[in-house]
C-alpha positions in Angstrom: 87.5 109.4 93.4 83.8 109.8 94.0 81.6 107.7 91.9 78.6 109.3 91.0 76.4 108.5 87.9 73.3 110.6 86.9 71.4 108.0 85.7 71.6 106.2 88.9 71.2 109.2 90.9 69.3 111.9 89.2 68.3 113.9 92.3 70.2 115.6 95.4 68.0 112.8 97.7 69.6 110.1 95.6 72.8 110.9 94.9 73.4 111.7 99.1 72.3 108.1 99.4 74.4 106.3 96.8 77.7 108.6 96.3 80.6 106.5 97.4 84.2 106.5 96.8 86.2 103.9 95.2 89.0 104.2 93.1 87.3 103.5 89.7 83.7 103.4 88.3 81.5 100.4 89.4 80.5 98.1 86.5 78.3 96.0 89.0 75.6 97.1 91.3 76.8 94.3 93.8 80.1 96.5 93.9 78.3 99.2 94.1 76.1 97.9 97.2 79.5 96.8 99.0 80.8 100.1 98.8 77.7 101.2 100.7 78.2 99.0 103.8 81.5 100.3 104.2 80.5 103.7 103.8 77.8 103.0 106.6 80.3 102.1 109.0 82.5 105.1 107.8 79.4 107.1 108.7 78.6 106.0 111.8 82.2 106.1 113.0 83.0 109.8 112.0 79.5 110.4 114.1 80.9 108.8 117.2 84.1 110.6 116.5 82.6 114.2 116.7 80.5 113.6 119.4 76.9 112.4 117.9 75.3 109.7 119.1 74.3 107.6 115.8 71.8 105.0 117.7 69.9 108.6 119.0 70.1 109.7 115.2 68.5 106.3 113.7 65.6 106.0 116.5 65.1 109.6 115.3 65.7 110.0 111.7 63.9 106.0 110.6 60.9 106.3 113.7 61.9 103.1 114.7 63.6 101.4 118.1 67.6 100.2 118.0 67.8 96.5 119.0 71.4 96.1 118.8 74.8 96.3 120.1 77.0 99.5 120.7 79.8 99.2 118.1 80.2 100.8 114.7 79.6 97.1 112.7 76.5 96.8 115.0 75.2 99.9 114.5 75.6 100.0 110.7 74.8 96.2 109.9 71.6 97.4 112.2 71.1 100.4 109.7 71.7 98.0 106.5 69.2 96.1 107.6 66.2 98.6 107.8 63.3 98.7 105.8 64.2 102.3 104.6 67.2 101.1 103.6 66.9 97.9 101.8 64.0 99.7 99.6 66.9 102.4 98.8 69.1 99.3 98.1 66.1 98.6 95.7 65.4 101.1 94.0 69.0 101.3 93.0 69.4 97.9 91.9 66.5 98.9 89.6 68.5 101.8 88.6 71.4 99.4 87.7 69.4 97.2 86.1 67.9 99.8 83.6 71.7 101.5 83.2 72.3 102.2 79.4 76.2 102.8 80.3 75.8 104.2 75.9 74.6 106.9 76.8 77.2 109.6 78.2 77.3 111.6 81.4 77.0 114.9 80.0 74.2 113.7 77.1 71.0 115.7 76.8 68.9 112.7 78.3 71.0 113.0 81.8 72.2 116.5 81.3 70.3 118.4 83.8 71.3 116.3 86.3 74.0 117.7 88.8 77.4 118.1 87.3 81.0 116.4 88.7 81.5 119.4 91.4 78.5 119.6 92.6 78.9 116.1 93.3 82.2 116.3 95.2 80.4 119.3 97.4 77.6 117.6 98.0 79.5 114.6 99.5 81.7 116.3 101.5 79.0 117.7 103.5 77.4 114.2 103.9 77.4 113.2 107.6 75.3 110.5 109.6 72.7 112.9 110.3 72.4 113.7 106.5 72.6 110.6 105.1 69.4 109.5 107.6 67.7 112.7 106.4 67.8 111.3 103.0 67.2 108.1 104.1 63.8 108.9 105.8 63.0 111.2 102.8 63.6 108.6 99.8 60.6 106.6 100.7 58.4 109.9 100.3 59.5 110.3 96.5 
């Protein structure tokens, strides 16, 4: 199951940035966060298997310089730990922290955000490459 909440993620930038599966909805943004290291890793291991080379993609996506080591937890702990990516981290603990879990999915207030399948296309097409695209374009909104 994909968990994906408008209210959390109203826009396409957001909801590439926090969509994660798990098997049920997340009551707790700690959960929530959790599920986002692993999907790191996930991310940076299906890039390695097709080919891409995800320290290439981070030097070039984040404008910055990779310090550390060559595996999949080093390369995605290295990722967690950015400044681009601790403010996203932010910004949706404030999210969480502002959640009114009243209000329904499909209510008027969160309405126009994207709907369930739109969701489920928009993370299948999420790679490395895309996630740092949204990465590197959250801080500009």
């Amino acid at each position: 199951m994909i968990y994906f909440n408008n209210q959390l993620m109203p826009n396409n930038t957001s909801a590439k940035l926090f969509m994660v599966t798990n098997t049920k909805p997340f009551e707790r943004y700690e959960d929530h966060e959790a599920a986002l290291y692993i999907q790191l890793h996930q991310l940076v291991e299906h890039a390695f298997a097709k080919g891409d080379n995800p320290i290439a993609l981070i030097e070039d996506y984040l404008e910055l310089v990779y310090t550390e080591g060559k595996t999949v937890a080093e390369i995605a702990d290295f990722l967690a730990q950015t400044d681009k990516m601790q403010l996203a981290l932010w910004t949706l603990k404030e999210s969480w922290d502002k959640l009114d879990e009243s209000t329904p999915q499909d209510s008027l207030l969160y309405g126009n955000g994207m709907d369930k399948e739109e969701a489920i296309q928009l993370y299948s097409e999420i790679t490395l490459r895309t996630y740092l695209e949204a990465l590197a374009q959250h801080q500009n909104e």
